[in-house]
Structure formats: C-alpha cells, structure tokens
SEKOLGU-418279 format. One record per residue (C-alpha): residue number from 0; residue in three letters; chain; x negated, y negated, z. Coordinates in steps of 0.2 Angstrom, whole numbers, plus 5000, padded with zeros to 4 digits. Layout:
N
num,residuo,cadena,x,y,z
NUM,ALA,A,X,Y,Z .
...
END
This chain:
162
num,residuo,cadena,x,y,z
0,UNK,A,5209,4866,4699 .
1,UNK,A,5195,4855,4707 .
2,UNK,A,5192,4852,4725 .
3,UNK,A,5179,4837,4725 .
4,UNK,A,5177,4821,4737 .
5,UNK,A,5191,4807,4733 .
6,UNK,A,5183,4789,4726 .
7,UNK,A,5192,4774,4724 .
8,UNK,A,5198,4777,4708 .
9,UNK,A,5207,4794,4716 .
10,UNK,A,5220,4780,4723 .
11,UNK,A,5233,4778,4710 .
12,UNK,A,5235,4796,4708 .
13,UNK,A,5237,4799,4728 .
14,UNK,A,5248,4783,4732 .
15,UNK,A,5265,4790,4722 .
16,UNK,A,5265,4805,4730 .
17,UNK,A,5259,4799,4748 .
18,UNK,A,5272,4787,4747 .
19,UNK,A,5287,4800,4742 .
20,UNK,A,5280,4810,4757 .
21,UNK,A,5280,4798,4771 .
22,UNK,A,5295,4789,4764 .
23,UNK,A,5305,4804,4766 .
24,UNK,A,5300,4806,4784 .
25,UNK,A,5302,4824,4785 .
26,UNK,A,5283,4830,4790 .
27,UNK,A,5272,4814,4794 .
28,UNK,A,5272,4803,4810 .
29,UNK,A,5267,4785,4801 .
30,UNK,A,5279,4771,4798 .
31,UNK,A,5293,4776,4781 .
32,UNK,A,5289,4759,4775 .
33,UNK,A,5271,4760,4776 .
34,UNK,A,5265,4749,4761 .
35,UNK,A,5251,4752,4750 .
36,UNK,A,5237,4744,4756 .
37,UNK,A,5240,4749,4773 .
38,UNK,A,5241,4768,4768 .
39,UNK,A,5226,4766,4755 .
40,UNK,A,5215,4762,4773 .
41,UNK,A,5223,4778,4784 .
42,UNK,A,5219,4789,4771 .
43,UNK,A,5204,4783,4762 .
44,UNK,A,5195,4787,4777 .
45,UNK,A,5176,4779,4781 .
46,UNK,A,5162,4790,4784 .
47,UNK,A,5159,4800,4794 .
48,UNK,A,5178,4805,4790 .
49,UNK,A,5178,4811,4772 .
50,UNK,A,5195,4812,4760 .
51,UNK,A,5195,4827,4746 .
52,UNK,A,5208,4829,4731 .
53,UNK,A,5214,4844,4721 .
54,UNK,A,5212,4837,4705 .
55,UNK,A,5220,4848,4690 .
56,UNK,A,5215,4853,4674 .
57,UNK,A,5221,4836,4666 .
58,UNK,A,5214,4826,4681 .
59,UNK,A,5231,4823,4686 .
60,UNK,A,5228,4824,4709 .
61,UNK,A,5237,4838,4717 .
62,UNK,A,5235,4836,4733 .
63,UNK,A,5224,4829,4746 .
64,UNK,A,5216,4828,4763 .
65,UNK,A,5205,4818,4776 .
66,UNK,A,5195,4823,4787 .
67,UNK,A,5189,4815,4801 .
68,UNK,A,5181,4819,4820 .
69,UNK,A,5198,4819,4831 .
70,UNK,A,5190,4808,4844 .
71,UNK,A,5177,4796,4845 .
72,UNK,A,5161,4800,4858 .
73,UNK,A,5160,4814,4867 .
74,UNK,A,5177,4821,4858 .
75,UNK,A,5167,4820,4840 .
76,UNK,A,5163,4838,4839 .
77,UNK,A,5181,4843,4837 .
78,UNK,A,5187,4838,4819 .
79,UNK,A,5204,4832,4815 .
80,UNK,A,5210,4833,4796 .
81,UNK,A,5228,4828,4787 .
82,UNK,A,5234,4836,4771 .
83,UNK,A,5247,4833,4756 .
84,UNK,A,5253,4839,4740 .
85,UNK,A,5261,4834,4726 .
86,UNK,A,5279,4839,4728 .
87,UNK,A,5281,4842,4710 .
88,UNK,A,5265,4856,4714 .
89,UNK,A,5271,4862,4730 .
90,UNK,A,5272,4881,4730 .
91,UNK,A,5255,4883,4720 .
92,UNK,A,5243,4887,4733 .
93,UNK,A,5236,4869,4734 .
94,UNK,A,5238,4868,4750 .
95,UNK,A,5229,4886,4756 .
96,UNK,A,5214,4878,4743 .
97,UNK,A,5213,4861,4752 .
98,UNK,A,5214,4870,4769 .
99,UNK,A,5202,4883,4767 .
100,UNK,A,5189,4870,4758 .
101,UNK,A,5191,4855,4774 .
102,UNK,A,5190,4871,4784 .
103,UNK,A,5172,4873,4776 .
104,UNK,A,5167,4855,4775 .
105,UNK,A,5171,4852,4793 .
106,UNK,A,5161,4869,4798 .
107,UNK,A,5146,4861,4786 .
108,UNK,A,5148,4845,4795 .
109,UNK,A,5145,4854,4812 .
110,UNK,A,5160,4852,4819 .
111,UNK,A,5163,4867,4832 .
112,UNK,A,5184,4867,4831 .
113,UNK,A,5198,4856,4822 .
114,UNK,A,5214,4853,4829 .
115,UNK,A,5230,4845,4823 .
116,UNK,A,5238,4831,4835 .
117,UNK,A,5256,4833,4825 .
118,UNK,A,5262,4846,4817 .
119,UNK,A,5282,4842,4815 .
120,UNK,A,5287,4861,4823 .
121,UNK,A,5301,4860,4808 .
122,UNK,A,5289,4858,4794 .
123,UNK,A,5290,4880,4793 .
124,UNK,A,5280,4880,4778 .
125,UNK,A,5265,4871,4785 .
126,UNK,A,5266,4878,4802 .
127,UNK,A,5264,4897,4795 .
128,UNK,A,5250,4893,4782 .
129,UNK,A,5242,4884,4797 .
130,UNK,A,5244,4902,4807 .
131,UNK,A,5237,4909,4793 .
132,UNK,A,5221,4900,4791 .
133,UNK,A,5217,4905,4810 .
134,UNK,A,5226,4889,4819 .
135,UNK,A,5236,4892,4836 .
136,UNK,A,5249,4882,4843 .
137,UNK,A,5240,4875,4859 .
138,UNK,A,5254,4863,4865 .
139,UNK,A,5270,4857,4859 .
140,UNK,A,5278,4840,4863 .
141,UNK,A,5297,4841,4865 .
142,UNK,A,5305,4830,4855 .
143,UNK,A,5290,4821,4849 .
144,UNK,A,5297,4818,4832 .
145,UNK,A,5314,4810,4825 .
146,UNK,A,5318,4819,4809 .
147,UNK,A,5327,4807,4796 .
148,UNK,A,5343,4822,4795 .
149,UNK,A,5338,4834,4810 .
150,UNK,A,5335,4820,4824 .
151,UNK,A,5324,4824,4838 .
152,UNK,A,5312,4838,4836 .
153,UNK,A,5295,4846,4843 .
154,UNK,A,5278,4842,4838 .
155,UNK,A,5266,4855,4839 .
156,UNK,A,5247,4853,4843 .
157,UNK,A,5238,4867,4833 .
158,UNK,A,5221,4871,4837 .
159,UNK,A,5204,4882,4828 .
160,UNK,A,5186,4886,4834 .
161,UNK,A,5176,4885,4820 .
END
C-alpha cells in the first residue's frame, strides 16, 4: 500500500465509498444526501489543507484523509484531519497507516497539536485506534449526534500535542 497526496483524478475512486460512508450515517456528521460535487469540495480540501489516499497495489483507493488547520487565525496552529476506508478494506490497518502518516504530515507542516471536533462516541473502532495513536477525549457533547438505528448519541472531541 501507498500513502501519497490525493489529485483530482483520486475522485472516482474516493466518491463510492465516501458515499456508502456518509449515506449510512453511522460515523460522519455531514448531510446522508450529500451529492457529489458538494462532497468532491469538503474532501478535496485547498491548500493549506492537504487530502492523502491509501492507494493499493492495483491502484484501487483504500482509504483516505484531509487535513486541514481546525481554525482559521490565531486557531491555525492546531490541525484538524477526517479519515475514511473503504468498507470492503476495513480491518486491514488502513486506517492505523493513514493516521500515523497525517499524524507526520501535520507535525512536518508545524502544526503543535490536532484535535478532532466529532468523534461519534459510538464509532468504538475509531474511538480506540484514536486512543491508540495518542489522542484523548478532551470533551464530549451529549447527545450531539442522531444515529440512523441508536438515536441520540455523544460526540467526543479528541485532542493530541504534537
């Protein structure tokens, strides 16, 4: 597998699975009817935010990521970054690789910490390999996220020093 910086062409092999992801509404706080081109300019972030893909063997996109500064000014020190895989590549350490690699981009970028606004508290999987890589929950917003099956549910704000 191949970590590398996304161009334009990287679209058509993000968009199905982006899709899948934030159709299901299980783990992302944007809209389950987001349409393409709306999604193509969330992810595809401009500079100074970079997106990255896992690209396979075959050049078939794994996974991905954007990062991006969390806030604008005197809040652009602290990075912010969003990940997905591929559900049909889940369970294959895409998602520890992207990590550790925005991890390293953001620390190359000088950023000093990177915190995640949203974590959906019921998204275990991403919640421990968050722990994992360092983070810590810094906050949690009660019922800051309607689940499509579970209903109302926390949102956790998960924070790193870099």
């Amino acid at each position: 597998m191949e970590i590398r910086i996304a161009t334009a062409g990287d679209w058509p092999g993000i968009w199905p699975f982006l899709r899948e992801i934030v159709a299901a509404g299980e783990t992302y706080t944007w809209p389950r009817d987001v349409d393409e081109q709306r999604a193509r300019d969330m992810w595809l972030v401009p500079a100074p935010g970079r997106t990255v893909v896992a690209v396979g063997p075959d050049g078939t996109v794994l996974g991905s990521a954007k990062l991006t500064p969390n806030q604008l000014g005197p809040g652009a020190h602290v990075a912010n970054a969003s990940f997905m895989v591929a559900p049909a590549a889940a369970g294959r350490g895409i998602g520890r690789a992207l990590g550790r690699y925005v991890l390293d981009l953001a620390r190359a970028d000088g950023y000093r910490a990177m915190q995640f606004n949203a974590v959906v508290a019921s998204n275990t999987h991403a919640v421990s390999l968050w722990r994992s890589l360092g983070f810590e929950v810094v906050g949690r917003i009660p019922e800051g996220f309607r689940h499509p099956d579970a209903g109302y549910g926390d949102l956790l704000v998960m924070y790193q020093r870099l």
